[in-house]
KOLFI-805721 format. One record per residue (C-alpha): residue in three letters; x, y, z. Coordinates in Angstrom, 2 decimals, decimal comma. Example, Ala and Ser with C-alpha at 12.3 -4.5 7.8 and 13.67 -1.06 7.14 Angstrom:
// KOLFI-805721
[site 'ala' [12,30 -4,50 7,80]];
[site 'ser' [13,67 -1,06 7,14]];
END
This chain:
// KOLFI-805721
[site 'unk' [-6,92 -7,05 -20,37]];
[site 'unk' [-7,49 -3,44 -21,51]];
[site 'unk' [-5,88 -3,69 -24,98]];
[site 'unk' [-6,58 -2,45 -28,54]];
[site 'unk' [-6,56 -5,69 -30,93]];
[site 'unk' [-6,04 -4,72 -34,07]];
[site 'unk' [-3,81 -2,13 -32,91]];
[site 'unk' [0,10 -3,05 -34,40]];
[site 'unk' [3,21 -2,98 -31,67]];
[site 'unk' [5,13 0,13 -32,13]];
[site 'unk' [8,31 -1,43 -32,33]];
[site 'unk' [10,22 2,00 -32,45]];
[site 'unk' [8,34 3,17 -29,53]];
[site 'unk' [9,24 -0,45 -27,35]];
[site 'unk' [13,18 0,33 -28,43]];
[site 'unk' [12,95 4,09 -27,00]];
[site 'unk' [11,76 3,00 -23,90]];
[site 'unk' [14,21 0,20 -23,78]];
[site 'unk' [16,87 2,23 -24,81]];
[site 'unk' [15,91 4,69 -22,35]];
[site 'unk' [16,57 2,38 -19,69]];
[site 'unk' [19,10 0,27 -20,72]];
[site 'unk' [21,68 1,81 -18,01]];
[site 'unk' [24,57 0,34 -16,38]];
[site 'unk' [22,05 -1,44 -13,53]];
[site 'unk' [19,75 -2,93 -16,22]];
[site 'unk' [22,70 -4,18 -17,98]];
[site 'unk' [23,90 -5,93 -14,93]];
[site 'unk' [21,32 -7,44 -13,53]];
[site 'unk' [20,09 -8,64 -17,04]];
[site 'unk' [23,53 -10,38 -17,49]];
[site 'unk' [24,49 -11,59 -13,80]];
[site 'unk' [22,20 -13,63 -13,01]];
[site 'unk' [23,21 -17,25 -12,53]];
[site 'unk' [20,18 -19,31 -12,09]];
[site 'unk' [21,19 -20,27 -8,52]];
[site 'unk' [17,47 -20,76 -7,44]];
[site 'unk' [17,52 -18,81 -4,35]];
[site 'unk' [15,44 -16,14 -5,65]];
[site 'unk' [12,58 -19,07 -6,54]];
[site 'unk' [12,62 -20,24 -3,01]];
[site 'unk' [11,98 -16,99 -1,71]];
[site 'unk' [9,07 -16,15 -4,27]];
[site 'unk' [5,24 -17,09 -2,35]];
[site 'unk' [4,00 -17,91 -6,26]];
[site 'unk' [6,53 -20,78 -6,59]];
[site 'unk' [6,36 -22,09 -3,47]];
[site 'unk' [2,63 -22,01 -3,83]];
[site 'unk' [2,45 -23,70 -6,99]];
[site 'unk' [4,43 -26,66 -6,09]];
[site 'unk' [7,70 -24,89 -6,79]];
[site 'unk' [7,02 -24,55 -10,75]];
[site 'unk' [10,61 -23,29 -12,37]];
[site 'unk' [8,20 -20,75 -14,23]];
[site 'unk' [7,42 -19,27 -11,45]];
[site 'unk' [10,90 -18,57 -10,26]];
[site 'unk' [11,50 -14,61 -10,77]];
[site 'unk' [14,50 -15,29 -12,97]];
[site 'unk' [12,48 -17,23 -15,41]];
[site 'unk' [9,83 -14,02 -15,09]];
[site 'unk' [12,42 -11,30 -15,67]];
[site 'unk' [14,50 -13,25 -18,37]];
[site 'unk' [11,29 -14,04 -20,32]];
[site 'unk' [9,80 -10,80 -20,70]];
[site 'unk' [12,39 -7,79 -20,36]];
[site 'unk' [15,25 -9,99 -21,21]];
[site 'unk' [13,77 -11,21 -24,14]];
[site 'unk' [12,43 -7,83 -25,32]];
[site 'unk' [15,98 -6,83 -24,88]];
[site 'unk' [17,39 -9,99 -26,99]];
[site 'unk' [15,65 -9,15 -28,89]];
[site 'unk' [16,09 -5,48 -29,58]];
[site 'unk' [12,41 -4,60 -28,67]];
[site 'unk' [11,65 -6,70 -32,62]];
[site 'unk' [8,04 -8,14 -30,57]];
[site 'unk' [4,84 -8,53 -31,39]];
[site 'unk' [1,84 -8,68 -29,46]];
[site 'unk' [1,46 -12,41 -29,02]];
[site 'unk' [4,49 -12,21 -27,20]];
[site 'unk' [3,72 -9,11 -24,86]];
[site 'unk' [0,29 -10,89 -24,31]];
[site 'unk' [2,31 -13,58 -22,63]];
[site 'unk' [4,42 -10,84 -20,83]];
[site 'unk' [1,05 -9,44 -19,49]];
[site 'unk' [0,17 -13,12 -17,70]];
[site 'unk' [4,15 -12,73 -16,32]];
[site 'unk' [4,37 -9,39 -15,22]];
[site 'unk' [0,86 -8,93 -13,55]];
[site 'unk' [-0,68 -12,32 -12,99]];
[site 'unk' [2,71 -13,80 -11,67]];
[site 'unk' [4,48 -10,79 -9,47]];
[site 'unk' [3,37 -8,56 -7,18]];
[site 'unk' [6,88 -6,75 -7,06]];
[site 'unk' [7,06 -7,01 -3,39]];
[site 'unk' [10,76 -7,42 -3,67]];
[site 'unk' [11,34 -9,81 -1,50]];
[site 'unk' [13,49 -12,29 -4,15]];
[site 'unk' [15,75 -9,35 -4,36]];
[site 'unk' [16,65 -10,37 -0,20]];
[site 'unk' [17,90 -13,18 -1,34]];
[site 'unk' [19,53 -12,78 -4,41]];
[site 'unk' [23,45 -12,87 -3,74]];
[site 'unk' [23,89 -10,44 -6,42]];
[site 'unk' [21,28 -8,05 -5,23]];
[site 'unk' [19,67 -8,20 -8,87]];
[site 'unk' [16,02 -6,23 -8,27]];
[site 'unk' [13,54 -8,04 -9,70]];
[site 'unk' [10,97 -5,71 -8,83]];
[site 'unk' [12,43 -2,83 -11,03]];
[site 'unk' [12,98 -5,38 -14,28]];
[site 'unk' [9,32 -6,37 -14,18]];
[site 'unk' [8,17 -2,66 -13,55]];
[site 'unk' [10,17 -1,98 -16,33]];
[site 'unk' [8,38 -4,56 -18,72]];
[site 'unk' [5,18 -3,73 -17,11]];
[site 'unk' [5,89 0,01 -18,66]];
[site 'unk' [6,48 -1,19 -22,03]];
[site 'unk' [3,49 -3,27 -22,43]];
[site 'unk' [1,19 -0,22 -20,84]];
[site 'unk' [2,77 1,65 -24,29]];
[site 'unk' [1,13 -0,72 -26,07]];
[site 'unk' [-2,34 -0,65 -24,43]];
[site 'unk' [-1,45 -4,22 -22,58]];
[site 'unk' [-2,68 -3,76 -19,01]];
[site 'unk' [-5,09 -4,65 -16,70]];
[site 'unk' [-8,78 -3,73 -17,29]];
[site 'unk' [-8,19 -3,09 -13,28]];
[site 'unk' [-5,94 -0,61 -13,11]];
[site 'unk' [-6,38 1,33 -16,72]];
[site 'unk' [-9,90 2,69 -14,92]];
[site 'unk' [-7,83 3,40 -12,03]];
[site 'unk' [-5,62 5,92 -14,06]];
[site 'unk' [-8,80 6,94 -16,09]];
[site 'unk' [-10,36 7,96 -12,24]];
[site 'unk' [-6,74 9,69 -11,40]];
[site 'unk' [-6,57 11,82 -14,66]];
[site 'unk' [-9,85 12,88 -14,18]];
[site 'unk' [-10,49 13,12 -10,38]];
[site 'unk' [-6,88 13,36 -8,90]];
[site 'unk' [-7,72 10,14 -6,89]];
[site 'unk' [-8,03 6,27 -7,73]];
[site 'unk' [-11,92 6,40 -6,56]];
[site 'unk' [-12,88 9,11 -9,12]];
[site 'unk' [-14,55 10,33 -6,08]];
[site 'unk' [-15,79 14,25 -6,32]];
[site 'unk' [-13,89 17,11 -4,11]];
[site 'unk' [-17,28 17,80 -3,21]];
[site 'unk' [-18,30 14,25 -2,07]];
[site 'unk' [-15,06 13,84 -0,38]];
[site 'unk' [-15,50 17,27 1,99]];
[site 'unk' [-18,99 16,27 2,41]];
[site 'unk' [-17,83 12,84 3,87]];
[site 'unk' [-15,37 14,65 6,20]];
[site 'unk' [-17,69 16,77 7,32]];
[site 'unk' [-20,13 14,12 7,97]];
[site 'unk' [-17,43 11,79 9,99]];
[site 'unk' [-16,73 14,97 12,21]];
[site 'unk' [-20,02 15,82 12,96]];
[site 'unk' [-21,42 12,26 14,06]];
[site 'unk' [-17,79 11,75 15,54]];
[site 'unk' [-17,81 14,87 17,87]];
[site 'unk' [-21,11 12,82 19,69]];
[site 'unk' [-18,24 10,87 21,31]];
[site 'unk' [-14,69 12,77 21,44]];
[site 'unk' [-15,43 16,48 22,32]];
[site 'unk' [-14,30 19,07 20,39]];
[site 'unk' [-13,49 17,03 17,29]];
[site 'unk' [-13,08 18,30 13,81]];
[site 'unk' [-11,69 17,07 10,81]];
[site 'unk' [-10,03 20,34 9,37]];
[site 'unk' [-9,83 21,03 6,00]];
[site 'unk' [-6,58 23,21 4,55]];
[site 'unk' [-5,41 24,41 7,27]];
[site 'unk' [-2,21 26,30 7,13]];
[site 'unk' [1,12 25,47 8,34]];
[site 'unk' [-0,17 22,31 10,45]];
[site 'unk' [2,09 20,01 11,33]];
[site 'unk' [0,85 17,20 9,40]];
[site 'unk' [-1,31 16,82 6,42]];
[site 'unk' [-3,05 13,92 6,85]];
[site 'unk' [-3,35 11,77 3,62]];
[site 'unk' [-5,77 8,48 2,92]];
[site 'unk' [-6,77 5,69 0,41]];
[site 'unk' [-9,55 7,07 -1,66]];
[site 'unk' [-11,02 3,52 -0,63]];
[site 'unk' [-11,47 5,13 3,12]];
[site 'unk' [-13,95 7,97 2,12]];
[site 'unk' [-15,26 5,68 -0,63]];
[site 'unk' [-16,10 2,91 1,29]];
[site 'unk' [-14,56 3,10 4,96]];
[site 'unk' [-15,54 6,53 5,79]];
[site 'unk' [-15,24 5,29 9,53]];
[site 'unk' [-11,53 5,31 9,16]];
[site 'unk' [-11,30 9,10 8,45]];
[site 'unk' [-13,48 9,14 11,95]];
[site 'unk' [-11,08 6,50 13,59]];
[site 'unk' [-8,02 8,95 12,64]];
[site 'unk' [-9,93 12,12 14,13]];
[site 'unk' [-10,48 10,35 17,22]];
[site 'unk' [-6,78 9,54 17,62]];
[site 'unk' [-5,28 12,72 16,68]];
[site 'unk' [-7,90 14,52 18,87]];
[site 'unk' [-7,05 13,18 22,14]];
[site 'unk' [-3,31 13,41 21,02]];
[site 'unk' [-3,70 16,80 20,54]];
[site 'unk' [-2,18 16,57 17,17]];
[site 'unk' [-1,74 19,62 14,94]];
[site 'unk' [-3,90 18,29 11,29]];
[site 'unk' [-5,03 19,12 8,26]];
[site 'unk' [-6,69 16,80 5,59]];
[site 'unk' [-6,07 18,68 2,08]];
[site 'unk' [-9,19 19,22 -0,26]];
[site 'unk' [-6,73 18,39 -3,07]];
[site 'unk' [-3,86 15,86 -3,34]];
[site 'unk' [-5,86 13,64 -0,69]];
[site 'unk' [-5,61 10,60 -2,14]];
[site 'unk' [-1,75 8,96 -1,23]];
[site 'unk' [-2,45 5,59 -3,13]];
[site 'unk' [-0,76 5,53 -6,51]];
[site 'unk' [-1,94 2,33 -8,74]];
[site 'unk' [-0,32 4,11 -11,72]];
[site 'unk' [2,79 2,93 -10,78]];
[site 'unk' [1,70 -0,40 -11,13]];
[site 'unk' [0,02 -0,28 -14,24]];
[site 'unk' [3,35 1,31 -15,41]];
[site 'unk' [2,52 4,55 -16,13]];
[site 'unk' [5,51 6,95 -15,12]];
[site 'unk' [4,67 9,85 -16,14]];
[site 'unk' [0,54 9,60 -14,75]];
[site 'unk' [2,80 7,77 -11,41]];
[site 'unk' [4,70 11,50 -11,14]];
[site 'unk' [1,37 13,29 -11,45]];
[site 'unk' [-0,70 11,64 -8,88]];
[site 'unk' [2,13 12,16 -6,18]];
[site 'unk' [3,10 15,43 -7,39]];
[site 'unk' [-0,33 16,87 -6,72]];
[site 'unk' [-0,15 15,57 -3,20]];
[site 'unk' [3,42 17,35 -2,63]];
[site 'unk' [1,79 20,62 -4,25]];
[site 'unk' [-0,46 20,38 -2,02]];
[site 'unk' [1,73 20,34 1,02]];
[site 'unk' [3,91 23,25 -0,21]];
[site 'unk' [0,84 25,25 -0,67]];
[site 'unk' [-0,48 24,67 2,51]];
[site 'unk' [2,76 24,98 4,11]];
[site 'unk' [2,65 21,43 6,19]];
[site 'unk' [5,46 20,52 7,82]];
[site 'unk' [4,90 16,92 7,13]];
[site 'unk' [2,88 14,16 5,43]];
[site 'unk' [1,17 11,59 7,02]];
[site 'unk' [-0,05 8,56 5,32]];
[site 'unk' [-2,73 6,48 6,00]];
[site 'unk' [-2,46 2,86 6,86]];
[site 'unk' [-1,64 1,60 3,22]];
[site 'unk' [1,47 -0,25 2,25]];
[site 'unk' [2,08 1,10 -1,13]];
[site 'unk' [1,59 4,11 -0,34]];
[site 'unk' [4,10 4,84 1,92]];
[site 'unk' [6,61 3,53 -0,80]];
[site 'unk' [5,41 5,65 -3,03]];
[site 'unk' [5,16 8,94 -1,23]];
[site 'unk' [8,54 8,28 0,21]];
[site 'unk' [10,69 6,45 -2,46]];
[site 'unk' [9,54 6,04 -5,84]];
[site 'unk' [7,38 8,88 -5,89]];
[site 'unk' [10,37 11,39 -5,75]];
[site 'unk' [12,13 9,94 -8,80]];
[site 'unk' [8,03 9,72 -11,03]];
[site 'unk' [7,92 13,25 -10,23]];
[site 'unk' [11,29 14,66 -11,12]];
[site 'unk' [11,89 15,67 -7,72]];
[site 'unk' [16,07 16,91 -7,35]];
[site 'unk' [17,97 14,01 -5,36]];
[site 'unk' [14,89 11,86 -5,59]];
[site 'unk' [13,62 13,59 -2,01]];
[site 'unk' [10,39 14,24 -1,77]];
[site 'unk' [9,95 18,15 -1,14]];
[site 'unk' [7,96 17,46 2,21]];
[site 'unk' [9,12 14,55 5,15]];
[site 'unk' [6,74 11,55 4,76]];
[site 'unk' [5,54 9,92 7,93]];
[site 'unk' [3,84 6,47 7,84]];
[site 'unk' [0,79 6,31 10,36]];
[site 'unk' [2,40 3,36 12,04]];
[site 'unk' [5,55 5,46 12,95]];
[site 'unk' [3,07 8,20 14,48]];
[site 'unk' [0,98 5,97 16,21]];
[site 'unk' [3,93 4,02 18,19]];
[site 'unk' [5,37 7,84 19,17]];
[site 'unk' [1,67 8,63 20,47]];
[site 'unk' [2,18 5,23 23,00]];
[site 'unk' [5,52 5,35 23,15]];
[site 'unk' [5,09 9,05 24,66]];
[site 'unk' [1,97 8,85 26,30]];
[site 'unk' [0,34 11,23 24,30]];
[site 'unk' [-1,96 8,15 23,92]];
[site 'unk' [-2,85 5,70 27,17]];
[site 'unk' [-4,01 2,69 26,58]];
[site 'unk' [-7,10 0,99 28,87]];
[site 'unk' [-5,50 -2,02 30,76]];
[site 'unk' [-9,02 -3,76 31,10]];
[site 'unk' [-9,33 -3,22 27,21]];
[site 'unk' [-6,27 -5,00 26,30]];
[site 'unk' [-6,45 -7,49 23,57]];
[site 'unk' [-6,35 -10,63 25,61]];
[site 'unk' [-7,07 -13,07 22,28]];
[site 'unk' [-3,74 -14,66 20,39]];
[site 'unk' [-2,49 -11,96 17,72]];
[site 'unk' [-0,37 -11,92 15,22]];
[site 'unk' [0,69 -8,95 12,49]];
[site 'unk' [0,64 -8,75 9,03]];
[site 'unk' [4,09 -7,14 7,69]];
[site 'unk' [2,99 -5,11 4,72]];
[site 'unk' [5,26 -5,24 2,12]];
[site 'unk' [5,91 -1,61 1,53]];
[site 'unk' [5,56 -0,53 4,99]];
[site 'unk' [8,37 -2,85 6,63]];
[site 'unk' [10,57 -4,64 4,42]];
[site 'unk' [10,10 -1,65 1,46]];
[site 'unk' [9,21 1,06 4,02]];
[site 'unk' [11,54 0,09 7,32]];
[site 'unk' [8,91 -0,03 10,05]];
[site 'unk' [8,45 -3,47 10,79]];
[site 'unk' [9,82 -3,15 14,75]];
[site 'unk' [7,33 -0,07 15,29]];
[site 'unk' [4,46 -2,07 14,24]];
[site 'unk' [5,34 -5,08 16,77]];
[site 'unk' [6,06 -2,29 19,68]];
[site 'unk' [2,28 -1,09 19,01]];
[site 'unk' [1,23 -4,26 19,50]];
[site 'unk' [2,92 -4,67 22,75]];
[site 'unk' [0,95 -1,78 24,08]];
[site 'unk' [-2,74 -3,39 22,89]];
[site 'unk' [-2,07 -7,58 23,31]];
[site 'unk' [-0,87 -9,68 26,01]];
[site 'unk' [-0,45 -12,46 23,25]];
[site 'unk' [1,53 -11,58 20,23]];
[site 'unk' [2,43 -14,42 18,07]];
[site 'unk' [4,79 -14,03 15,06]];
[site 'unk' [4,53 -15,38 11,78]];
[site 'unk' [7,46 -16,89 10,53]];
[site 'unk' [9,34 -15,80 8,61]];
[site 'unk' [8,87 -12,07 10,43]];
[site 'unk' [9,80 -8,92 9,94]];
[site 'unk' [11,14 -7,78 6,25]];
[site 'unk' [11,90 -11,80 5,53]];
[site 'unk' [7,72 -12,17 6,07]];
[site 'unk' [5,77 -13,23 2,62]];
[site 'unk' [3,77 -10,93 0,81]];
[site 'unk' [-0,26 -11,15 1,36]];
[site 'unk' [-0,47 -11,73 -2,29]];
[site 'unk' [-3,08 -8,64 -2,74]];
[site 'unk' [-0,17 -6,44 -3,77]];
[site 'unk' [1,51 -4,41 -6,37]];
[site 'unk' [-2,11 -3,82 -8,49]];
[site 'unk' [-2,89 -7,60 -7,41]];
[site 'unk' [-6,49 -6,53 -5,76]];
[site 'unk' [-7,80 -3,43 -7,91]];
[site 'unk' [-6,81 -6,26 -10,70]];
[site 'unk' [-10,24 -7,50 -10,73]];
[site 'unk' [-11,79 -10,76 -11,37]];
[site 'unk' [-9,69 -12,08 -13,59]];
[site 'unk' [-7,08 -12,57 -11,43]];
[site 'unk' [-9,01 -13,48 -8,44]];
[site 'unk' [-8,53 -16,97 -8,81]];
[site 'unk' [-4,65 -17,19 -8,77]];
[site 'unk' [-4,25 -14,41 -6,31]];
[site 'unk' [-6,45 -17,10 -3,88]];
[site 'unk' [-3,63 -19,58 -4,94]];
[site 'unk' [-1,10 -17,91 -4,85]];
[site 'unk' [-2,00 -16,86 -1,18]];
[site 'unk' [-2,20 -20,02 0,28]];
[site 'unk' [1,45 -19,40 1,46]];
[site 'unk' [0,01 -16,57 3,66]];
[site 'unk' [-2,68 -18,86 4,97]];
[site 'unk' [-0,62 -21,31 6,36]];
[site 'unk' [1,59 -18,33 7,58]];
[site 'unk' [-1,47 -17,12 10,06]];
[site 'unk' [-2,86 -20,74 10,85]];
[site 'unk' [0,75 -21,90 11,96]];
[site 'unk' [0,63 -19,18 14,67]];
[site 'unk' [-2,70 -20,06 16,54]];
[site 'unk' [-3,91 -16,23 16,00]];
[site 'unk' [-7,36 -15,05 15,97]];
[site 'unk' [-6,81 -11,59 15,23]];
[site 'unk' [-4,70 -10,49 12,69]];
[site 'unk' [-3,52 -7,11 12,56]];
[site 'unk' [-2,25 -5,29 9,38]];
[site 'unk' [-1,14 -1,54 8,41]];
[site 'unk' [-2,68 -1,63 5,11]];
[site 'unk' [-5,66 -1,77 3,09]];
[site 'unk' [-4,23 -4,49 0,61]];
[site 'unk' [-2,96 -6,40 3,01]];
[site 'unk' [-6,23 -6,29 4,70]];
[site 'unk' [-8,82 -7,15 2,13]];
[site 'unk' [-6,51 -10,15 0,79]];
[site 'unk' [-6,33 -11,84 4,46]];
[site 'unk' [-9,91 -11,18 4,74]];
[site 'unk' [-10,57 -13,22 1,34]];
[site 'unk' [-7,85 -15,60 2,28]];
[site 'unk' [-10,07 -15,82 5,54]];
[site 'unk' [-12,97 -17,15 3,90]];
[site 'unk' [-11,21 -19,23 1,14]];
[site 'unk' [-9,15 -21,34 4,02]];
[site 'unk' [-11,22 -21,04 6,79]];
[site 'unk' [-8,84 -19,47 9,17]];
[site 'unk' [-11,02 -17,99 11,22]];
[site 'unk' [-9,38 -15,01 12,26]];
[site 'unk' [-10,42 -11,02 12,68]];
[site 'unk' [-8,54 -8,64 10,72]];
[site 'unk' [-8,14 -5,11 12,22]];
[site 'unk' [-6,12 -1,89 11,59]];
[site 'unk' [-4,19 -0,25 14,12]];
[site 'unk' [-6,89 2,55 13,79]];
[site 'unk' [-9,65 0,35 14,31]];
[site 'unk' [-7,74 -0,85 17,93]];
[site 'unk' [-6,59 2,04 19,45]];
[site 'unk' [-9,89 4,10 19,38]];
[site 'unk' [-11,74 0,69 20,90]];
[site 'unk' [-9,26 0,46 23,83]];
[site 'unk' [-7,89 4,19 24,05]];
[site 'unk' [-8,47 6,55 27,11]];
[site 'unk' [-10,40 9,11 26,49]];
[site 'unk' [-9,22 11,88 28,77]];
[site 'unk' [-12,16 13,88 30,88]];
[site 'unk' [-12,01 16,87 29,01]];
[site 'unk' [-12,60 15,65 25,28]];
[site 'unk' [-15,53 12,94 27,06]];
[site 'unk' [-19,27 14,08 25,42]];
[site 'unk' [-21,18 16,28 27,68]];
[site 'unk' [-24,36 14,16 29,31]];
[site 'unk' [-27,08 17,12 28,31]];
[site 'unk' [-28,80 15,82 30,92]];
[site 'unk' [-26,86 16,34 33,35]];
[site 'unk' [-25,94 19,82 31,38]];
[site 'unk' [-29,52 20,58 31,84]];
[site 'unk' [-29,39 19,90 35,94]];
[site 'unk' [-26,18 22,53 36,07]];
[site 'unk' [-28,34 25,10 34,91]];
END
């Protein structure tokens, strides 16, 4: 916990922000709640922890913003030390509760809410403070260097172009159609994945751009509950776009990003009607238009012929609305798609969500636990690949992997198509020997 000890609550600052959000939805939700239960059963912590009543997301809201409200924000920071275990250790605001809620209370927003007020007071994960640290200073989660980050595109293009002719990643290129945006964890640690995307949008002929600034679409400031750095790190990606003069932006494969780009991002920045200034497009609604248009063609001999099943990232189908153009991707790679069940936007959260991951160590343990619903999700279906939109969502069923012994693959949609893609004729490396015979 990244916290100052001897530092004392600022009461007055705790009733601003309180007050400053204490609007007819807050109000409502805070008061309508009837301790039905249905929200618990729908919550992966409880039903992972042998359906503990503290782990039912009206206990969580009720005993941290509900309480600082009872109490008129008069806390100290005993008490927002056991908020901090709530909010972050015990949520990952996936929002699925708020499904089944039958008075549509969102649970996601009243722990957000408490998650700001405890970031006022220095009470947040060690995790996600150096996150922010990295974003104020860098513009990106990674605190990766403009100049490292053009020098890994530029290094991705060149050994890519050895097997898709005429590839290039381009850099700020004017009035493209899309400006391609990506985890800072992809040129940081997956640098492949900025090659995988090249490949794809080669031989789709796509009109692209990656930006030199505003690259990074993740936003962990949101989680840590820091508005105003949340508006900045999105805002710089939508300056970006205006300045190029993109028509669109395209995120990665990452869950939260998406949401944030697209929904909350909007609202952090200030934007007027909480519309971003620029269209967002996920990468899983591009890639099923490239197969569902043929601008892509898919290998029949390469077809995934091994039991599948998909991953629904939180923020990209039951947050983002894209969960039937993920399965229609898959029916162009597998012959054997299995669902989990629940599917779709009912499907559980990964448990690597919402700041869970970049969390650290500390919470490694739980977030294990807590994903054992997950892991009995992917054994149930048979599956030994499991495919998933997001980088999250990918790392957690990799550690659940290991921790369960589920013995599955887990692959992006990226990683797929450029395995079992045709490459048309004309973007197919030249053989310089046989270059060499021509002349």
């Amino acid at each position: 916990m990244s916290e100052s000890i001897d530092k004392p609550v600022d009461v007055q600052q705790i009733k601003t922000l309180l007050e400053a959000n204490n609007g007819a939805r807050i109000k409502t939700w805070l008061s309508i709640c009837s301790r039905c239960g249905l929200c618990a059963e729908s919550c992966f912590f409880y039903l992972a922890n042998d359906r503990d009543p503290r782990l039912s997301p009206a206990y969580k809201f009720k005993n941290t913003l509900g309480l600082m409200y009872r109490k008129k924000g008069n806390v100290d920071r005993e008490f927002l030390k056991k908020c901090y275990d709530i909010i972050w250790g015990e949520c990952t605001t996936c929002k699925r509760c708020s499904m089944y809620c039958p008075f549509g209370i969102d649970i996601a927003t009243l722990i957000a809410t408490a998650r700001s007020i405890c970031f006022s007071q220095g009470i947040v994960p060690e995790g996600l403070a150096r996150t922010s640290a990295n974003y104020r200073e860098t513009g990106n989660q990674m605190g990766m260097s403009t100049e490292d980050f053009l020098e890994t595109c530029q290094w991705m293009a060149e050994e890519t172009a050895e097997e898709i002719r005429g590839l290039t990643i381009p850099i700020d290129k004017p009035g493209a159609k899309y400006m391609y945006t990506v985890n800072a964890r992809e040129p940081m640690f997956y640098p492949q994945d900025l090659a995988m995307a090249a490949q794809i949008f080669t031989v789709a002929e796509e009109d692209w751009t990656i930006p030199s600034s505003g690259w990074d679409c993740t936003n962990l400031a949101m989680f840590a509950g820091d508005k105003a750095l949340a508006g900045h790190v999105v805002k710089l990606m939508y300056d970006k776009a205006l300045q190029l003069g993109v028509e669109k932006i395209l995120i990665t494969e990452c869950g939260h990003a998406y949401r944030s780009a697209a929904f909350e991002g909007p609202y952090f920045a200030g934007c007027t009607g909480g519309k971003p200034p620029v269209e967002i497009v996920h990468s899983v609604r591009l890639f099923y238009e490239y197969l569902r248009d043929g601008r892509i063609k898919i290998d029949p001999d390469k077809i995934l012929t091994e039991p599948v099943t998909y991953q629904d990232p939180c923020n990209v189908s039951r947050n983002g609305g894209l969960w039937e153009e993920g399965r229609k991707i898959i029916q162009f790679l597998a012959e054997d798609f299995r669902d989990m069940s629940p599917n779709r936007e009912h499907n559980h959260c990964c448990g690597g969500g919402g700041g869970y991951i970049p969390m650290g160590p500390e919470f490694k343990k739980r977030r294990m636990l807590s994903g054992r619903v997950k892991a009995e999700q992917i054994r149930n279906t048979g599956a030994k690949i499991v495919i998933t939109p997001c980088h999250n969502c990918f790392d957690q069923v990799n550690d659940l992997n290991k921790e369960y012994d589920l013995n599955v693959r887990v692959l992006s949609f990226k990683e797929i198509i450029t395995e079992i893609m045709i490459v048309p004729e004309k973007f197919q490396p030249v053989d310089e020997e046989e270059a060499g015979d021509d002349e």
